[in-house]
C-alpha positions as CSV (number, residue, x, y, z in Angstrom):
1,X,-21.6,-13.5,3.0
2,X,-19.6,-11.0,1.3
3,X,-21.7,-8.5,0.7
4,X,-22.6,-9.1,4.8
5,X,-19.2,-8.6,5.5
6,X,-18.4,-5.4,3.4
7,X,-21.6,-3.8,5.1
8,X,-20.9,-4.3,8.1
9,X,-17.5,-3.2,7.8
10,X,-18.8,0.0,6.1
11,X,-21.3,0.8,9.4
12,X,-18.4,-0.2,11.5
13,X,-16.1,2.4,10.6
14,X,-19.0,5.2,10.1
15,X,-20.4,4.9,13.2
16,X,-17.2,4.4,15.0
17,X,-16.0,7.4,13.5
18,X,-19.1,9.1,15.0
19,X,-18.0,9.0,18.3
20,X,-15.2,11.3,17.6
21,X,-17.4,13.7,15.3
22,X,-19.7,13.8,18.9
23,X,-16.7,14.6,21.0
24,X,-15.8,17.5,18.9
25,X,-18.9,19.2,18.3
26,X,-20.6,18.6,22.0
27,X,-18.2,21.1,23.6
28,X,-19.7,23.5,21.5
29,X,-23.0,22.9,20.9
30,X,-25.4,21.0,23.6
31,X,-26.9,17.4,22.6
32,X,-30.6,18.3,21.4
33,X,-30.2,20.9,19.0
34,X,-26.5,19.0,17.6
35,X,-28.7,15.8,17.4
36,X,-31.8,17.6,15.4
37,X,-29.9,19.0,13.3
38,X,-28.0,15.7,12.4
39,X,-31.5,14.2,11.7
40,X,-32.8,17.3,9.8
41,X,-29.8,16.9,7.0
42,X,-30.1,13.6,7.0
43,X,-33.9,13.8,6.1
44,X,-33.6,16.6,3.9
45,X,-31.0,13.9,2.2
46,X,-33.1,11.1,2.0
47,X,-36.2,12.6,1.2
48,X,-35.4,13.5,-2.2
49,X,-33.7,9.9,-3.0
50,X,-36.6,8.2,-1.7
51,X,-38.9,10.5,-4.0
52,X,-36.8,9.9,-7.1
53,X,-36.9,6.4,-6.2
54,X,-40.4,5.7,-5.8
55,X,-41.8,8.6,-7.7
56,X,-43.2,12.1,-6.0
57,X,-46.6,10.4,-5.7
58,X,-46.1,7.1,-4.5
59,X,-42.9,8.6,-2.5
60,X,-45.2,10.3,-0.4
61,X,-48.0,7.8,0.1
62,X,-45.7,5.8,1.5
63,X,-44.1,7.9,4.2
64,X,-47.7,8.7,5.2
65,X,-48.5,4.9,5.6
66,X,-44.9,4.5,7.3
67,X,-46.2,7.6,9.8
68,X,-46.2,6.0,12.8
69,X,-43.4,3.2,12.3
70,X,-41.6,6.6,11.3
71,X,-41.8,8.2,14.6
72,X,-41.6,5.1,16.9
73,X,-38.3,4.4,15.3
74,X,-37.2,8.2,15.6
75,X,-37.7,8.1,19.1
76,X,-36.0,5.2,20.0
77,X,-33.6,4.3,16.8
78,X,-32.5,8.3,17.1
79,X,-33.6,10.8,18.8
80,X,-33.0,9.4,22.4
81,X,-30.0,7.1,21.8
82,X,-28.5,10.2,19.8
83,X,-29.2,12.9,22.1
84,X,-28.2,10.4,25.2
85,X,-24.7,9.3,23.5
86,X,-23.6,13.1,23.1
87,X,-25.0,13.6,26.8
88,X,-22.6,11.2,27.8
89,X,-19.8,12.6,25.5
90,X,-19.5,15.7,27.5
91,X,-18.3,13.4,30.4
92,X,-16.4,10.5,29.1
93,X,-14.4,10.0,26.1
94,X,-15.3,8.4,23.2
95,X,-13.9,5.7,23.5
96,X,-15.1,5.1,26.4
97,X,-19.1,5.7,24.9
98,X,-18.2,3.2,21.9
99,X,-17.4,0.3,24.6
100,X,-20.6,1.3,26.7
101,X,-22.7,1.2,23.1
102,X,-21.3,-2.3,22.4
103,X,-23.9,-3.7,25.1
104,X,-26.4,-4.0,22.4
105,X,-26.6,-7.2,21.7
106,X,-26.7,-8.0,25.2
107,X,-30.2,-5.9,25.4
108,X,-31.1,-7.4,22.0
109,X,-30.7,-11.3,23.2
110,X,-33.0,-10.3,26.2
111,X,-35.6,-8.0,24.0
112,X,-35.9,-11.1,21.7
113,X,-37.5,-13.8,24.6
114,X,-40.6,-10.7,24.9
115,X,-41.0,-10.0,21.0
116,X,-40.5,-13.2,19.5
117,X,-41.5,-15.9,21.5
118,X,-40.1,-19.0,19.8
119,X,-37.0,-17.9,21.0
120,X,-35.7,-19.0,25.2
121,X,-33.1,-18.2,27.3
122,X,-30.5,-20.6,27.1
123,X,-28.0,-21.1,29.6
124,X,-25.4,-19.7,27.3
125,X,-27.1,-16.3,26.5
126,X,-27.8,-16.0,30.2
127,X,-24.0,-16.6,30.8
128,X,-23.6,-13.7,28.1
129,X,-25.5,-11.2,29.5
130,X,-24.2,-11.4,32.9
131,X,-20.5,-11.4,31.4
132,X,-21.7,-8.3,29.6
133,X,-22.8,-6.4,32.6
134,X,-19.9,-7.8,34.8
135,X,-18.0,-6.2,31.7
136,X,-20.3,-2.7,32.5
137,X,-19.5,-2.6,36.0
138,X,-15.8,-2.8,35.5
139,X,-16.0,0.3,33.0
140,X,-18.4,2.4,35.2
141,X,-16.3,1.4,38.3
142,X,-12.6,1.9,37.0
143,X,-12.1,5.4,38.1
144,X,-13.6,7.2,34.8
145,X,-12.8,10.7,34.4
146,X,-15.3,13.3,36.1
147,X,-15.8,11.0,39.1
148,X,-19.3,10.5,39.3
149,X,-20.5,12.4,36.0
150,X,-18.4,9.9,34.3
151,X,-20.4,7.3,36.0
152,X,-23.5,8.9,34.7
153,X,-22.5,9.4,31.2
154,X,-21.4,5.5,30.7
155,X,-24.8,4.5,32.1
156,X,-26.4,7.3,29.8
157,X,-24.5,5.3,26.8
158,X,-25.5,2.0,28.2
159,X,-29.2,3.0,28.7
160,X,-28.9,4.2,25.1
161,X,-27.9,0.9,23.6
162,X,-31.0,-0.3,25.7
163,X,-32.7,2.6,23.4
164,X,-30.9,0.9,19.8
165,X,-32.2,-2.7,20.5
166,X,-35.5,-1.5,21.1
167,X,-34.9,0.2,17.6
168,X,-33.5,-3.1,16.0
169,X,-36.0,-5.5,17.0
170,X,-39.1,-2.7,16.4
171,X,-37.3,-2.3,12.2
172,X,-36.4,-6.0,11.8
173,X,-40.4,-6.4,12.1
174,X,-41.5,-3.1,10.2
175,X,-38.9,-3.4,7.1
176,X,-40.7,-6.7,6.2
177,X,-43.5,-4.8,4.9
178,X,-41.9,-1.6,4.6
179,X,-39.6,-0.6,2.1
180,X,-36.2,0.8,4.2
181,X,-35.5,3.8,2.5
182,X,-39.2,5.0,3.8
183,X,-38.4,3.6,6.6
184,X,-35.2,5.2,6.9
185,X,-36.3,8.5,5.8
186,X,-39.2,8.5,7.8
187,X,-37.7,7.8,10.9
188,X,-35.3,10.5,10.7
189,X,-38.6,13.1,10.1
190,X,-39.6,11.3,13.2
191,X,-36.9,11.9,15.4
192,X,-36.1,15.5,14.1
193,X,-39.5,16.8,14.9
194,X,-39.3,14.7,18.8
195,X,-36.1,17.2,19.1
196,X,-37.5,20.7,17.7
197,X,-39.0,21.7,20.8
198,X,-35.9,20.8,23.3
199,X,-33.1,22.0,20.2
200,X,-35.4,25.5,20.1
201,X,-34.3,26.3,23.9
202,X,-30.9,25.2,23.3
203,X,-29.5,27.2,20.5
204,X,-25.9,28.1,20.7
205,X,-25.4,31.5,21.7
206,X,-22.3,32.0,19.4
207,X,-21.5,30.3,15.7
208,X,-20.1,27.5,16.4
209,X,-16.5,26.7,14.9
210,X,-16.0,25.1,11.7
211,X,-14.6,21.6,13.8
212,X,-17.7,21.8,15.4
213,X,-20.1,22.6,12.3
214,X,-18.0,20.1,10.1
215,X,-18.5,17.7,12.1
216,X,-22.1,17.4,13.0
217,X,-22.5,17.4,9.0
218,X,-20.4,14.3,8.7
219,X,-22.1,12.6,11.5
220,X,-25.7,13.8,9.1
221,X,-24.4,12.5,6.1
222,X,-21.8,9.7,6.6
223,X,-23.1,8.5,10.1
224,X,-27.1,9.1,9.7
225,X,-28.2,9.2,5.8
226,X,-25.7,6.6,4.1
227,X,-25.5,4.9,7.4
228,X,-29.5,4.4,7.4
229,X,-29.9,2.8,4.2
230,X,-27.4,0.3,4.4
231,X,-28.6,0.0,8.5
232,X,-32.5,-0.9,6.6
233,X,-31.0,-3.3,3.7
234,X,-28.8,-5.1,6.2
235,X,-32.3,-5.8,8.9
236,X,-33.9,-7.3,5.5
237,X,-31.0,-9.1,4.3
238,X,-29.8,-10.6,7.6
239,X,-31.8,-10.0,10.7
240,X,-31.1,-7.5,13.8
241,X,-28.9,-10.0,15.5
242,X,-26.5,-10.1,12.7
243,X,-26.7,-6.3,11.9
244,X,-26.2,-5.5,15.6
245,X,-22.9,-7.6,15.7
246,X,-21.0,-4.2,14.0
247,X,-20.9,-3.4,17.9
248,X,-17.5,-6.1,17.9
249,X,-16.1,-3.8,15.4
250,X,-17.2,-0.3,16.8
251,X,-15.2,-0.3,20.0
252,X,-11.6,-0.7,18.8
253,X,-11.8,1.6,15.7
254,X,-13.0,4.5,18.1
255,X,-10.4,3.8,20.4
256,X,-8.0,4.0,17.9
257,X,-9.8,7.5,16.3
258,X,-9.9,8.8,19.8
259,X,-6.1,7.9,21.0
260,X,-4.8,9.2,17.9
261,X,-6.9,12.4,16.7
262,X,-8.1,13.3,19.9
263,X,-5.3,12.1,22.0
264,X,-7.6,10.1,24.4
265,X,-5.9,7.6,27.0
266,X,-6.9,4.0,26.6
267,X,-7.2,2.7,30.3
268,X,-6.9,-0.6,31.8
269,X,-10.5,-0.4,32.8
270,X,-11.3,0.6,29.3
271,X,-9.9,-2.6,28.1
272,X,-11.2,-4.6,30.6
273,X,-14.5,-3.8,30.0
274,X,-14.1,-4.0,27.1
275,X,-13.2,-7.5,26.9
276,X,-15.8,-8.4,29.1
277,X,-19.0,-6.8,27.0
278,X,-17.7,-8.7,23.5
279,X,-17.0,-11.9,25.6
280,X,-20.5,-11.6,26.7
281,X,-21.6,-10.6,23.1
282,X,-19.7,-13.1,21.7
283,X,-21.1,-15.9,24.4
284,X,-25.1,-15.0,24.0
285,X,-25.2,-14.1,20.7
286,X,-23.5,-17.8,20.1
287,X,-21.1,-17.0,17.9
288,X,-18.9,-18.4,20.8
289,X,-20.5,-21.5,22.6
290,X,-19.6,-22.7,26.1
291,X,-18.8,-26.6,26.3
292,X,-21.0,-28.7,26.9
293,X,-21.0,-31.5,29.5
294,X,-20.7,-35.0,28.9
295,X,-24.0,-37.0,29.6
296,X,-23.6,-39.3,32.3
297,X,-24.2,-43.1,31.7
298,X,-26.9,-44.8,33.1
299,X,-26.3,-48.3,34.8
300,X,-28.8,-50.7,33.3
């Protein structure tokens, strides 16, 4: 439990930071060719750790076998939840994206009835997920900034946690036969080559600044390389419904990284929604269970 905890703490702040990193370097650079480039690093990161790891040979036969499971997760796992998250960025804060991305588990306790059918729909998840998107409405409907582009860019976010449970469920089910630095390694190949053609006709006219720069090499290294491996252990160690519980912790630190370093306003919309989507996180995921109601006698 205590190596759980200290993981998940670790991708919490990481990946909450990220959402800052995003906000700085989108203004400068547009979504496709900051996200390839964020996978690029990260691979050319990983790939010598995994090859050092596993030996040149063995390395290699590995990510060949781990093709496919490579670029299935690169799609969905990066490469479109990436590129859709800094889409969304160039509308709302990022603050407001973190809340949006904390619908996760919500897609992730309806994914799970499809892909593994021993588990139902209890009444308690189904209160969840409509909590959950009760708790979208209210932050897609609160007056964002940018009118109706804010609109689209929470929905963007919220289709893009749609992407990251897809991505969950799909590595939960490959890392069981599949170490997860290949898996990690080869899914950030994956996604980088899905982006090469749409970064090549966005390339920024002018260098971008060394905010910008600096910080789509911490979102590479921090957010995408370190952040993979211990993403892989944590689906072998504990399953994607525990791992995609970091999304109670995500929200409030990049609220706090946003209202501070980037001097973001933290709405009553914001927090209203945001109560709402961990309520509903908390409710289907069942780390908060509704009461029960008392059976009713019979009369003999």
């Amino acid at each position: 439990m205590r190596s759980y905890l200290t993981l998940l703490s670790f991708l919490a702040f990481v990946w909450g930071a990220s959402y800052l990193f995003i906000k700085v370097a989108v203004d400068e650079i547009e979504p496709a060719p900051m996200m390839f480039v964020r996978l690029a690093i990260a691979a050319a990161l990983l790939l010598p750790f995994l090859l050092w790891r596993e030996g040149v040979r063995n390395g290699l036969d590995q990510l060949r076998a781990a093709a496919r499971a490579g670029l299935v997760l690169g799609l969905v796992n990066a490469a479109v939840p990436f590129t859709l998250i800094a889409w969304g960025e160039k509308h709302i804060d990022s603050g407001v994206a973190a809340i949006a991305n904390s619908t996760v588990p919500i897609f992730n306790a309806l994914l799970v009835i499809r892909f593994l059918p021993s588990e139902r729909l209890s009444a308690g998840r189904l209160v969840g997920v409509l909590v959950g998107f009760a708790g979208v409405a209210v932050l897609t409907g609160g007056n964002p900034e940018g009118g109706w582009w804010g609109v689209a860019g929470t929905m963007a976010v919220v289709l893009a946690s749609l992407s990251y449970a897809v991505g969950s469920i799909y590595g939960q089910m490959r890392v069981r036969g599949t170490a997860g630095p290949v898996l990690a390694t080869a899914s950030m190949i994956g996604g980088a080559l899905i982006l090469l053609p749409f970064a090549v006709f966005q390339v920024p006219s002018e260098v971008p600044s060394w905010e910008a720069s600096g910080s789509v090499l911490a979102l590479a290294v921090g957010g995408t390389a370190v952040a993979q491996l211990v993403l892989f252990r944590m689906l072998r160690l504990h399953g994607s419904a525990r791992v995609v519980l970091v999304t109670y912790l995500m929200p409030p630190i990049a609220l706090f990284y946003g209202a501070v370093l980037l001097d973001e306003s933290i709405t009553t919309a914001a927090v209203a929604g945001l109560a709402l989507i961990l309520g509903g996180v908390a409710i289907g995921s069942g780390a908060v269970r509704l009461p029960r109601r008392a059976a009713v006698p019979q009369a003999p």
